[in-house]
C-alpha positions as CSV (number, residue, x, y, z in Angstrom):
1,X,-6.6,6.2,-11.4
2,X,-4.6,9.2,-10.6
3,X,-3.8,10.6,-14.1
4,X,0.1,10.6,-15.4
5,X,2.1,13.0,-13.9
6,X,-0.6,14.8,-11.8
7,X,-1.4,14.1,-8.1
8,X,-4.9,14.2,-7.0
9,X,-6.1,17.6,-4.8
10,X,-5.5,17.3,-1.7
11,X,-6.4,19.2,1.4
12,X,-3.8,21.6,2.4
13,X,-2.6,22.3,-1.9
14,X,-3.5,25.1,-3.9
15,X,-6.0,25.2,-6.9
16,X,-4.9,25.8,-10.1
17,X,-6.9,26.8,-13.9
18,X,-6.2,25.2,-16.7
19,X,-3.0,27.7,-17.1
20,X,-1.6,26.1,-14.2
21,X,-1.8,29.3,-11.9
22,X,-3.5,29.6,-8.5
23,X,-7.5,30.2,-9.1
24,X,-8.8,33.3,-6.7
25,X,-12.0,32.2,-7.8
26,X,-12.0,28.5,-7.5
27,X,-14.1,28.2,-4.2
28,X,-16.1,30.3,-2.1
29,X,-19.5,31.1,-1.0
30,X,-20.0,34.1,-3.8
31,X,-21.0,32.9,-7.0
32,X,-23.7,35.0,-9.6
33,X,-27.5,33.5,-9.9
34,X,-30.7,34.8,-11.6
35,X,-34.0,34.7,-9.7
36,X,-34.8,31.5,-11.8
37,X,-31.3,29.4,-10.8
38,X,-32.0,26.8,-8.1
39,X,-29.2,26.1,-5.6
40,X,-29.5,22.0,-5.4
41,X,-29.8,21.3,-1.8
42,X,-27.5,17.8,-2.5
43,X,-23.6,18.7,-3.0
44,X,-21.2,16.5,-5.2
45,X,-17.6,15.7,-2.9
46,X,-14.8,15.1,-4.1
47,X,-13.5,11.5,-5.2
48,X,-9.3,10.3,-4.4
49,X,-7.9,7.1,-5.4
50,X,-8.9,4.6,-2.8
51,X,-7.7,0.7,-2.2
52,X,-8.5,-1.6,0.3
53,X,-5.2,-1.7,1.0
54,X,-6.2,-4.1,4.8
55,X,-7.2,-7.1,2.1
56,X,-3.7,-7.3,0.8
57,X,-1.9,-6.2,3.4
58,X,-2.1,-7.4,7.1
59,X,-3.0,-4.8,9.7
60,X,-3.0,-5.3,13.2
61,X,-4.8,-2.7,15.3
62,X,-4.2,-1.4,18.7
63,X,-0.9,-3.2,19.9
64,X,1.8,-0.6,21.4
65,X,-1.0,2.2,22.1
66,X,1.3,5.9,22.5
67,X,4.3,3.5,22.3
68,X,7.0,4.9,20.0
69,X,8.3,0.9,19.0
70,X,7.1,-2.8,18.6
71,X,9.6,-5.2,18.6
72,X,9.5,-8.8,17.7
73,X,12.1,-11.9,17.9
74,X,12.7,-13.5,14.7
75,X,13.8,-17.2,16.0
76,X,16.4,-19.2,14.0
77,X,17.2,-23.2,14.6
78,X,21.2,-23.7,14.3
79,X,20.9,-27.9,14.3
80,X,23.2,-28.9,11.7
81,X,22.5,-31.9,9.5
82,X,20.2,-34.7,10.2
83,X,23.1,-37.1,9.4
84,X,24.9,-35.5,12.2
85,X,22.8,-37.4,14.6
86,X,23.1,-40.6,13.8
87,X,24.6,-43.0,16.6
88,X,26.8,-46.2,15.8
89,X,27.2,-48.9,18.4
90,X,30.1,-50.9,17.3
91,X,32.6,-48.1,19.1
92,X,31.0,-47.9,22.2
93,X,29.0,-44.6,23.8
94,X,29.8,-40.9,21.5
95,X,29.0,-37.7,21.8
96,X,25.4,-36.5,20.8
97,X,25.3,-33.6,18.5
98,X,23.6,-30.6,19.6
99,X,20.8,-28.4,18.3
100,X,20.6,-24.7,19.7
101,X,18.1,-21.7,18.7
102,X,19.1,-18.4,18.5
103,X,16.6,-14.9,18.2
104,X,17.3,-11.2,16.4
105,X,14.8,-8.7,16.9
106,X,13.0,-6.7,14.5
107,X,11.8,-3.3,14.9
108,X,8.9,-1.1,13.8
109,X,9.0,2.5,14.3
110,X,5.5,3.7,15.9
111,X,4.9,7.3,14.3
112,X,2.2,9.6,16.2
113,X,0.1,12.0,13.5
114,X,-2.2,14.4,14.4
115,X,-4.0,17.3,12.2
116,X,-6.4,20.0,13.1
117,X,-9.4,21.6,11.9
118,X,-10.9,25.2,12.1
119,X,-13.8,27.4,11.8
120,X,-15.3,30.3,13.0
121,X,-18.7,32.0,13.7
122,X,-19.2,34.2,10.4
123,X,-18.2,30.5,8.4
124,X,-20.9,28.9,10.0
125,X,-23.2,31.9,9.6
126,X,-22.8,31.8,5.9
127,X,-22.7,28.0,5.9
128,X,-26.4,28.4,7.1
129,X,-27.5,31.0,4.9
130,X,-26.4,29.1,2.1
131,X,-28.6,26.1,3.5
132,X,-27.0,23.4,1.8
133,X,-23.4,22.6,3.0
134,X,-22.4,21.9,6.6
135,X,-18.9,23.4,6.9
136,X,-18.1,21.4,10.3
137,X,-18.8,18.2,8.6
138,X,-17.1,18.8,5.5
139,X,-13.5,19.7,7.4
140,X,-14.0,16.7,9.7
141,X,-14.9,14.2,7.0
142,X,-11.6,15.9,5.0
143,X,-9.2,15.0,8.2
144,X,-10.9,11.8,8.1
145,X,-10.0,11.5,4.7
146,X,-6.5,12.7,4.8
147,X,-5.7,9.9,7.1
148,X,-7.3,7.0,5.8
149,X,-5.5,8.4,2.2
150,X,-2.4,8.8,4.3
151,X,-2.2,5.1,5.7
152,X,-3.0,3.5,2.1
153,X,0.0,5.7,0.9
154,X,2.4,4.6,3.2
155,X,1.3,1.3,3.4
156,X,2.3,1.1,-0.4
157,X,5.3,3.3,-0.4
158,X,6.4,4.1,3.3
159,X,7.7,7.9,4.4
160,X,9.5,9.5,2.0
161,X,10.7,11.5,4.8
162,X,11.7,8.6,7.3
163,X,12.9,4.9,5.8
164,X,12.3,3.5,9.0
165,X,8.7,3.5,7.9
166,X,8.9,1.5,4.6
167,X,5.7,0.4,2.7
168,X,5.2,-2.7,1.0
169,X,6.9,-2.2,-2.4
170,X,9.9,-0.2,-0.8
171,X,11.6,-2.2,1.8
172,X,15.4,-1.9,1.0
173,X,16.1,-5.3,2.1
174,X,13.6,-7.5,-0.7
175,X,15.6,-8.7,-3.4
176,X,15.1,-7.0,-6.7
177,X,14.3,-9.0,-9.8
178,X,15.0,-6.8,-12.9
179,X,15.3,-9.4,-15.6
180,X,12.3,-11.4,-15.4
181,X,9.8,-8.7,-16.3
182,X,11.2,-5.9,-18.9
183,X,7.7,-4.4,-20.2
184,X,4.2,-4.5,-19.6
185,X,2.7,-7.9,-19.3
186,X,0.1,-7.1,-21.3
187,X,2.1,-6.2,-24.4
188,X,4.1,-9.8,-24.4
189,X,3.5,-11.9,-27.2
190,X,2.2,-15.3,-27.2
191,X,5.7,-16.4,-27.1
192,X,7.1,-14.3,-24.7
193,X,3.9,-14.5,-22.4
194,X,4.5,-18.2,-21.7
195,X,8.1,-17.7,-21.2
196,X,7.4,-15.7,-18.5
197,X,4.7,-17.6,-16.6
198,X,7.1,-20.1,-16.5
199,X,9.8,-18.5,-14.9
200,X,8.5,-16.2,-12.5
201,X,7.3,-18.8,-9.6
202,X,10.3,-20.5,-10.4
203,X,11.9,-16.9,-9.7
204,X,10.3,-16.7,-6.4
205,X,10.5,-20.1,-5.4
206,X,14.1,-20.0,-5.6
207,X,13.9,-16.8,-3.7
208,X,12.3,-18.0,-0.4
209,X,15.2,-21.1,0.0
210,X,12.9,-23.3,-2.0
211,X,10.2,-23.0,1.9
212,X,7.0,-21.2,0.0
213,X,4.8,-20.4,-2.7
214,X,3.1,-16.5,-2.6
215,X,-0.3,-16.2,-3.1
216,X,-0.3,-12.6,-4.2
217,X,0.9,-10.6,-7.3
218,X,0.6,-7.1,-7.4
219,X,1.2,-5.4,-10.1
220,X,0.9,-2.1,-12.0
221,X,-2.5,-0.8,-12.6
222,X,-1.6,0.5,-16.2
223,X,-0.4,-3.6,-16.9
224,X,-3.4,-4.8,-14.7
225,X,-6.1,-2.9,-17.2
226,X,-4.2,-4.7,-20.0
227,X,-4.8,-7.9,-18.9
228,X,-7.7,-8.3,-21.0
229,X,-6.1,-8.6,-24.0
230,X,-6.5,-12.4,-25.3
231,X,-3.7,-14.6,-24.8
232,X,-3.6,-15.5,-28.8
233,X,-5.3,-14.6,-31.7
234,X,-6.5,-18.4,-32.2
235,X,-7.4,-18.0,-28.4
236,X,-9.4,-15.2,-28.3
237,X,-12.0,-15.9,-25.3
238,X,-9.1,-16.3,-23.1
239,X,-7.6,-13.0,-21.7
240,X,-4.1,-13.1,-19.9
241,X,-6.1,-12.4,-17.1
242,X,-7.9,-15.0,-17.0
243,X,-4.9,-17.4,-17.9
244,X,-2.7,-15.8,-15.6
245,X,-5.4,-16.5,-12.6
246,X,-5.7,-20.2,-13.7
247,X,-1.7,-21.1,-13.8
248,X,-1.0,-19.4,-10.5
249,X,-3.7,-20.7,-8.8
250,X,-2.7,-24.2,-9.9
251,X,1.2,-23.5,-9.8
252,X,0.5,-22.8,-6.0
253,X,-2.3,-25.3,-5.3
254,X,-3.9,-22.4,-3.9
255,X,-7.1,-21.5,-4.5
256,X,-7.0,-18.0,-3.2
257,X,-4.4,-16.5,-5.2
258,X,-4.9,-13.1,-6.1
259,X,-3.7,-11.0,-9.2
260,X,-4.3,-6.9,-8.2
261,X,-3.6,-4.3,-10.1
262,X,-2.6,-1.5,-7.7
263,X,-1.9,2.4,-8.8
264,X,1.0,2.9,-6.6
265,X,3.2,0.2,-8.7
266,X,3.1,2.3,-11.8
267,X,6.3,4.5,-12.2
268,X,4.0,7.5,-13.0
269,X,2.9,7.1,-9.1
270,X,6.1,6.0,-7.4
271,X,8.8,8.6,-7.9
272,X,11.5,9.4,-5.0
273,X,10.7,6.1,-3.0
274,X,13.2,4.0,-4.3
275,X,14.5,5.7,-7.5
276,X,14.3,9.4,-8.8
277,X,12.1,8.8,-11.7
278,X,10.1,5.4,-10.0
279,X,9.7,2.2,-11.5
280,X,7.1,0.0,-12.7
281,X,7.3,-3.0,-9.3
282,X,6.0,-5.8,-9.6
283,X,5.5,-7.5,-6.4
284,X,5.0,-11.1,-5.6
285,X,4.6,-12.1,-1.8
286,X,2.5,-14.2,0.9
287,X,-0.4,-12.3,2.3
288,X,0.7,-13.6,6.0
289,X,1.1,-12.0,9.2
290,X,4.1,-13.4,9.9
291,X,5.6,-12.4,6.6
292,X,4.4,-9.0,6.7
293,X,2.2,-6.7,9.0
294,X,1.4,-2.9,9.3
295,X,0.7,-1.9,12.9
296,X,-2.0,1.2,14.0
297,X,-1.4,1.3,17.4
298,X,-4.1,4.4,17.8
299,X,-6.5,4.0,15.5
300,X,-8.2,7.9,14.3
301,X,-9.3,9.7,17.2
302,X,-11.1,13.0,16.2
303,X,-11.0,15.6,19.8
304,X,-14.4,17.6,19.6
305,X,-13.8,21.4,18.7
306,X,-13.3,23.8,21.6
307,X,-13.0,27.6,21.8
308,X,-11.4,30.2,23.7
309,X,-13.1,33.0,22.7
310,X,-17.0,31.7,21.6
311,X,-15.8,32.7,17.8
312,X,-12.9,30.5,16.8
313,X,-13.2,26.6,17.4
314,X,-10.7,24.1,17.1
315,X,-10.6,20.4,16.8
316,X,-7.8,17.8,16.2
317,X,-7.5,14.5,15.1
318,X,-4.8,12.1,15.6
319,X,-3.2,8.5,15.4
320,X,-0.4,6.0,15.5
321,X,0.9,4.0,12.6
322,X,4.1,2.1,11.7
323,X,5.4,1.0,8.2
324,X,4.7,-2.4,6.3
325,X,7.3,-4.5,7.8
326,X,8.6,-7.3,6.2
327,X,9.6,-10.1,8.8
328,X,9.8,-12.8,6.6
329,X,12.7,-11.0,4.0
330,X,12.4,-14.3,1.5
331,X,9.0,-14.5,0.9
332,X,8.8,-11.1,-0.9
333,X,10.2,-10.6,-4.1
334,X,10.5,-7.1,-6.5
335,X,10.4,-7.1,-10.1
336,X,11.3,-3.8,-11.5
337,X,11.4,-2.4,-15.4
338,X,11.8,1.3,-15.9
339,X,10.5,3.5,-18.7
């Protein structure tokens, strides 16, 4: 979890002492040992906040390689009323009513990324001497890193800096359900628990023209951890979880319904998308291609290092992603409470 109001370190940002001012000291290859210190030969990386974000998300890989848009036709039937066909004989020959299709395009915006790497001679040099970190590997495993972080970011919560790139809880066109859920989940009473799983599929049902039933709920990860709570005192072996699971899943008649609690729906994590401040969003939707789909048209490519001058080397690595688009506006519904 990425704690309340702090963001994880990142490659690029400062670090900071416990004062909150820039540490001189923080890294480097200097550092005092006695003749009886041993320098461990294994080195500890860093960890980041990391979701499978592919399993709830659809991703389709390499379509629209070095392309800068993917468009595709939304169909629509424009048939009238069954009743309008129907033919009587007693008045001899009439007209036959007409059904005609019709198509709108929707577009995803293709953005091209690319981030470089450097070292030089003395680095590697004192890389060596210290014998038990490879420098080169490191910065390629961080621009590694800082893509695959990058991509579960905006599949989440888009481009703050371009809303052509939207992520899956901040599309501007899914409707936004603020009355439904007004607090943590977790914290309902027995009462108010059961009002709740009653109404929200209704919620969403109504939402998608009365066509489909979602088979995912994502929700805050703060609520998520809560779930574990019992549903009642005189039910005690029964967590909201667990309840939760069972009356979706049947609600549905879909075995694979998932509940996940994801970091990126918790205000805390969320603030500029789509409010100042953020929101705690709820999100229920259909884990479909043809609802939703986030395109990498250029998967990572890392360019091997070169040098002009046999002391500096450079490398890049780059790639092509769009937003999480929703095709399929109705079959995605917001909840939203706000602290």
């Amino acid at each position: 979890m990425i704690p309340e109001n702090k963001l994880p370190w990142q490659p690029g940002m400062t670090l900071e002492n416990a004062n909150g001012a820039v540490s001189d000291t923080a890294l480097g290859y200097q550092y005092a040992i006695q003749t009886t210190t041993l320098i461990r030969a294994k080195v500890i990386e860093q960890k980041f906040y990391k979701v499978p974000f592919a399993e709830y998300i659809p991703v389709e890989v390499g379509t629209g390689a070095f392309l800068e848009e993917i468009k595709t036709n939304l169909t629509y039937d424009s048939a009238g009323s069954f009743e309008s066909g129907i033919q009587g004989t007693s008045s001899g020959p009439t007209q036959v009513a007409q059904v005609t299709v019709g198509t709108s395009p929707k577009t995803a915006a293709i953005v091209t990324w690319a981030k470089g790497y450097q070292y030089n001679l003395v680095e590697l040099k004192k890389a060596l001497a210290s014998n038990n970190w490879d420098i080169v590997e490191s910065k390629m495993k961080a621009l590694k890193r800082n893509w695959d972080l990058g991509l579960q970011e905006t599949s989440f919560l888009g481009l703050k800096s371009n809303s052509a790139v939207p992520g899956l809880l901040s599309n501007s066109e899914v409707t936004v359900d603020t009355t439904t859920i007004t607090g943590y989940i977790s914290a309902l009473s027995y009462t108010d628990f059961a009002t709740f799983v009653k109404n929200l599929m209704a919620a969403y049902f109504a939402n998608s023209n009365s066509t489909v039933l979602p088979d995912t709920f994502a929700i805050p990860m703060v609520d998520y951890l809560g779930l574990e709570t019992p549903v009642s005192p005189q039910f005690p072996m029964v967590s909201m979880l667990d309840y939760l699971n069972k009356a979706f899943k049947a609600a549905t008649q879909n075995p694979n319904f998932k509940i996940v609690g994801i970091a990126y729906c918790d205000q805390a994590n969320n603030s500029g998308y789509w409010a100042a401040n953020g929101s705690n969003r709820y999100v229920l939707y259909r884990r479909d291609a043809e609802t939703l789909k986030m395109d990498i048209p250029v998967d990572f490519i890392l360019n091997p290092a070169a040098t002009a001058d046999n002391y500096n080397w450079n490398g890049v690595g780059l790639g092509q992603f769009s937003g999480t688009i929703i095709y399929r506006v109705p079959e995605v519904l917001y909840f939203n409470w706000a602290a």
